[in-house]
C-alpha positions in Angstrom: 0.5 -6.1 10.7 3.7 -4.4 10.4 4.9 -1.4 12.5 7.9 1.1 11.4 8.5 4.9 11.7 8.2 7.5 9.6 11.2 8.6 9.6 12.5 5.3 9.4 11.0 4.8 6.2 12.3 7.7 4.9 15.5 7.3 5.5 15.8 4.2 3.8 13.2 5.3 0.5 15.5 8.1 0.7 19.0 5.6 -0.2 17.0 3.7 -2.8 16.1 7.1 -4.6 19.8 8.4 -4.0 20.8 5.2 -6.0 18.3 6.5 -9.1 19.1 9.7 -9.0 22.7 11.3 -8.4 20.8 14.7 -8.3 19.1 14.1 -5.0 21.3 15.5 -2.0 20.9 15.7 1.6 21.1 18.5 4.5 20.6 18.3 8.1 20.8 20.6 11.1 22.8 18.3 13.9 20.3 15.9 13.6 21.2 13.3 11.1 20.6 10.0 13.5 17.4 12.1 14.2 16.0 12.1 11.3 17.2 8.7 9.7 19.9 10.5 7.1 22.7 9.2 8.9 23.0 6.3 6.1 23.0 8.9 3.0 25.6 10.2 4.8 27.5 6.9 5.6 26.5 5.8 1.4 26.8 9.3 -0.2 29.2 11.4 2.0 29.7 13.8 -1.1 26.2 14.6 -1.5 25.5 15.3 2.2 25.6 18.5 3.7 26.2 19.0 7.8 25.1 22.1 8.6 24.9 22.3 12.1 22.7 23.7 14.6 21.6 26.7 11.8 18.1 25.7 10.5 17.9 29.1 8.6 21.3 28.4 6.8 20.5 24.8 5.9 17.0 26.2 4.1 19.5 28.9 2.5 21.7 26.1 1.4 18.8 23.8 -0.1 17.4 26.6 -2.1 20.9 27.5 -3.6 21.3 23.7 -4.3 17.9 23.7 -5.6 18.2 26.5 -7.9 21.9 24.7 -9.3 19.4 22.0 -10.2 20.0 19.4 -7.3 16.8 17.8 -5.7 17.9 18.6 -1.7 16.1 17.4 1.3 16.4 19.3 4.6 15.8 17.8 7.8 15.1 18.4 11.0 12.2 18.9 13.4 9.2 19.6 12.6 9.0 22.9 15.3 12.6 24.4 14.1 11.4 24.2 10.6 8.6 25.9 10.7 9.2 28.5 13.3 13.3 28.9 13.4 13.4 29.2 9.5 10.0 30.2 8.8 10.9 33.5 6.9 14.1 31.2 5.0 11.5 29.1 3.6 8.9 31.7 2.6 11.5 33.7 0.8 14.6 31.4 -0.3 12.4 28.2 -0.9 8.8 29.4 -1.6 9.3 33.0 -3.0 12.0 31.4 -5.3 9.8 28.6 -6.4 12.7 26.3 -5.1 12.5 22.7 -5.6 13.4 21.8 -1.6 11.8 19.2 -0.1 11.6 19.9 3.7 11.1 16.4 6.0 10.9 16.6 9.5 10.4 14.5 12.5 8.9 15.2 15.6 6.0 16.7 15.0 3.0 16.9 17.4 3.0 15.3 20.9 4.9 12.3 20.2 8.3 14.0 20.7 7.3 12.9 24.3 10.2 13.6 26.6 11.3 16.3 24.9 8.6 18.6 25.8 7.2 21.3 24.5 9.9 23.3 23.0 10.1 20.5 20.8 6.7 19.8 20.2 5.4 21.1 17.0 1.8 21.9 17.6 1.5 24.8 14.5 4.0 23.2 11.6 1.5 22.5 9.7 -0.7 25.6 9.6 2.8 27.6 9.1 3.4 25.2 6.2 0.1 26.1 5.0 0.2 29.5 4.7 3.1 29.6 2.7 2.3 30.4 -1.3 3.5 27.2 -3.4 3.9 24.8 -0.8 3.0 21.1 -0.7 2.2 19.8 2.6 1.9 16.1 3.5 1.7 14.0 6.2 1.8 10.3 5.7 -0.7 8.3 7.8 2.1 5.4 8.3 5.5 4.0 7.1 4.5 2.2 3.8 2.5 6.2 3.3 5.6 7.8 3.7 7.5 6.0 1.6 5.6 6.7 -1.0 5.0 10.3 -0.1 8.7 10.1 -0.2 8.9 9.1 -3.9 6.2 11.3 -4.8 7.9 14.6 -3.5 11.1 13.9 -4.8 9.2 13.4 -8.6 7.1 16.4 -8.1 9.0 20.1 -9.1 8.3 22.7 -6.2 8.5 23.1 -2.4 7.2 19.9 0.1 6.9 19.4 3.6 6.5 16.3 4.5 6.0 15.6 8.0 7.5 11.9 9.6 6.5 10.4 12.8 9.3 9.9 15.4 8.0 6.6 16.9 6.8 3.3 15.2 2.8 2.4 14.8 0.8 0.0 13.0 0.4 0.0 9.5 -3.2 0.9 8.4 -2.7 2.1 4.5 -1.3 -1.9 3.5 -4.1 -3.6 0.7 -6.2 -0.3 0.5 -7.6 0.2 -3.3 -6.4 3.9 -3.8 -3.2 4.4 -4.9 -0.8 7.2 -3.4 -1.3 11.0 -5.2 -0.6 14.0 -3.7 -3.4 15.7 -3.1 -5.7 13.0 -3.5 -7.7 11.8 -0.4 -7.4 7.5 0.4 -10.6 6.5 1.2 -10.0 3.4 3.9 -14.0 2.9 5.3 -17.2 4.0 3.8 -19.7 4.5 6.1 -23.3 6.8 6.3 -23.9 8.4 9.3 -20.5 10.4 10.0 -17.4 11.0 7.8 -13.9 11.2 10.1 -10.9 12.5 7.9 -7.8 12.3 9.7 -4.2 12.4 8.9 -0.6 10.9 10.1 -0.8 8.6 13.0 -4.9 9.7 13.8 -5.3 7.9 10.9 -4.9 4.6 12.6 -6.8 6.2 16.0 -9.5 7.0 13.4 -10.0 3.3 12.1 -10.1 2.3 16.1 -12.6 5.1 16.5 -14.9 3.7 13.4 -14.7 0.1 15.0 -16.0 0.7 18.0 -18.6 3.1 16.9 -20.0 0.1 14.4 -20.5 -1.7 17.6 -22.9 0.9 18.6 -24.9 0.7 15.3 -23.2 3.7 14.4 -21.4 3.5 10.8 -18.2 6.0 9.7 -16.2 6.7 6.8 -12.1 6.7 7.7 -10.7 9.1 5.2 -6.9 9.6 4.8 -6.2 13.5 4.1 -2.7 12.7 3.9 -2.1 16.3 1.8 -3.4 19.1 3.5 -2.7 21.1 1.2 -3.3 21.5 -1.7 -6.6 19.3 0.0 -8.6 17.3 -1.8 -11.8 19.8 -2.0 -13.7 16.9 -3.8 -13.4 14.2 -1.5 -14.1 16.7 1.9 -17.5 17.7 -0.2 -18.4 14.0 -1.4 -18.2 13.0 2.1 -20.1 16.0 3.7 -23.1 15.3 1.2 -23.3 11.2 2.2 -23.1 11.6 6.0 -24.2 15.3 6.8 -21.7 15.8 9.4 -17.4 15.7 9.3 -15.0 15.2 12.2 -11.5 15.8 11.8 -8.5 14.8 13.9 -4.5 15.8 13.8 -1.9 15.5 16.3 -1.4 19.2 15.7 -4.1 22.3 16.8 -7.4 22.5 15.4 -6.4 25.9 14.1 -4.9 26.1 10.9 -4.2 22.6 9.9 -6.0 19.5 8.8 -9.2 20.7 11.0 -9.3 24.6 9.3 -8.4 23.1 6.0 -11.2 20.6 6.1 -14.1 23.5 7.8 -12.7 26.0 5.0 -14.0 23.9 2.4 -17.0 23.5 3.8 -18.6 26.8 5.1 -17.4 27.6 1.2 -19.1 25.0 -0.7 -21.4 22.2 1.4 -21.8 24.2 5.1 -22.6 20.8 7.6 -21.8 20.4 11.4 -18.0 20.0 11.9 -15.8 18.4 14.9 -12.7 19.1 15.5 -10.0 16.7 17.3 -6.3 18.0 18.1 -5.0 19.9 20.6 -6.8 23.4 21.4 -4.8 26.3 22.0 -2.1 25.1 24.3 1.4 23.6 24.1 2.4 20.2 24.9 4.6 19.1 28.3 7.4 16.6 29.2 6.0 13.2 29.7 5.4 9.5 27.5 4.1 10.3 24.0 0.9 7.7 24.4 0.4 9.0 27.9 0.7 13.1 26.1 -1.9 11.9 23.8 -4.5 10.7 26.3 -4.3 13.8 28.5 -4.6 16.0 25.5 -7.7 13.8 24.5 -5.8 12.3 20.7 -7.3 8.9 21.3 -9.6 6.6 19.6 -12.2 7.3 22.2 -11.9 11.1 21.4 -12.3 10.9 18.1 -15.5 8.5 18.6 -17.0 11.1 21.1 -16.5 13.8 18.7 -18.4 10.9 16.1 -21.4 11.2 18.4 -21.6 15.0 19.0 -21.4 15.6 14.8 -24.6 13.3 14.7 -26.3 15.5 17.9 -26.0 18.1 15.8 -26.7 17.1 12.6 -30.1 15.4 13.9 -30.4 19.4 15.7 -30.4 21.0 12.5 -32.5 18.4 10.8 -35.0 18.7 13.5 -34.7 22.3 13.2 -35.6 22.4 9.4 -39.0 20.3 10.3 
């Protein structure tokens, strides 16, 4: 089993799509090694834009390369994008319709050391909110190339989120192919449905393991678009096990977690559990150790497992 960042792979599916496609350019703000687009820059110097440490000018910038017909990536972390140039990408990139595809690292608790000025908790429910944007967040490396290639093909905003440190790959050999806003379906199980996304995905798979031990048997579904979600899959999954947990290296408000519960008080209402962080920001510390105290684990996600099934078997008991 291989192991590889996200970012990683980007920056290198990034150089093999350059090579294609002399419309595809390049923007970052001061953090080029960062976020892996140090070789465009060392390949294509001509076609990559330095901005510096201006996150709301480097959005500008990709929308008015967008609009000249360029295909820009603009990178950075995943907290300055969302927050620093929040109203930049609602009304340069989204209002505009702008073909800028938005990658950032760092997301979530694995910035580690960095703390939590750096820690994107909300990107993705910011991202969410904005009208016309396509929100992804690859479960591994092999994912995000192909998220990679996907957004650059598609016409209209992205933002794809990368993971700063290497894990496991846990999408290799699986049946479904990649499509944006089509579920991958990586365990079928009966009793409880977990849909996770980016590196939970792999915690998720832990999680189902160990439950199966117990007699207990989950589905592993990888949301890798939140939005737009795939509404069918959520629903299919609700109806065969009765009960959904979710889990996100982000908050349970707003992102994978409120996408997942939307569709379902809407269309097929069944217990939910929610696993990410609640209503807090991160610290300073190791990014495994950051996810244990802030309960992102395999373990987590199993308890949450067993408390959907309490309270599906509560309901069901309560119908009698």
């Amino acid at each position: 089993m291989g192991t590889e960042s996200g970012r990683d792979a980007f920056g290198k599916t990034l150089l093999e799509l350059a090579e294609k496609n002399d419309r595809i350019v390049a923007l970052t703000a001061d953090l080029s090694d960062a976020i892996r687009v140090h070789w465009f820059a060392q390949r294509y110097p001509d076609r990559f834009f330095q901005i510096g440490i201006a996150e709301q000018d480097m959005i500008g910038t990709a929308a008015g390369l967008a609009m000249a017909g360029l295909i820009p990536f603009a990178t950075t972390f995943a907290v300055f994008a969302a927050n620093r140039a929040n109203e930049q990408i609602r009304m340069a990139v989204c209002y505009n319709e702008a073909n800028v595809k938005i990658a950032v690292s760092h997301g979530g608790l694995i910035a580690g050391e960095d703390g939590a000025t750096h820690q994107g908790l909300e990107d993705i429910a910011a991202m969410r909110l904005m009208p016309g944007m396509t929100v992804i967040v690859p479960a591994d490396a092999p994912e995000t190339r192909l998220a990679t290639i996907a957004a650059a093909e598609m016409e209209g905003p992205v933002y794809l989120r990368l993971t700063r440190l290497a894990f496991p790959y846990v999408t290799e050999g699986i049946r479904e192919p990649f499509e944006i806003g089509k579920a991958r379906t990586l365990r079928s199980g009966g009793d409880v449905s977990i849909i996770a996304c980016g590196i939970m995905v792999g915690m998720a798979m832990e999680a189902s393991e160990s439950l199966q031990r117990e007699g207990i048997s989950a589905s592993v579904v990888n949301m890798h678009t939140i939005k737009p979600i795939d509404r069918d899959a959520v629903i299919a999954e609700a109806k065969r096990t009765g009960c959904v947990v979710t889990a996100e290296e982000h908050s349970i408000y707003g992102g994978l977690g409120g996408a997942v519960a939307e569709v379902l008080a809407e269309h097929y209402p069944v217990p939910v559990v929610r696993v990410g962080t609640r209503d807090t920001f991160g610290e300073s510390g190791d990014p495994h150790a950051l996810l244990k105290k802030y309960g992102l684990t395999p373990e987590a996600i199993a308890g949450a497992a067993r408390e959907a099934i309490r309270k599906k078997k509560s309901l069901a008991s309560l119908a009698r």
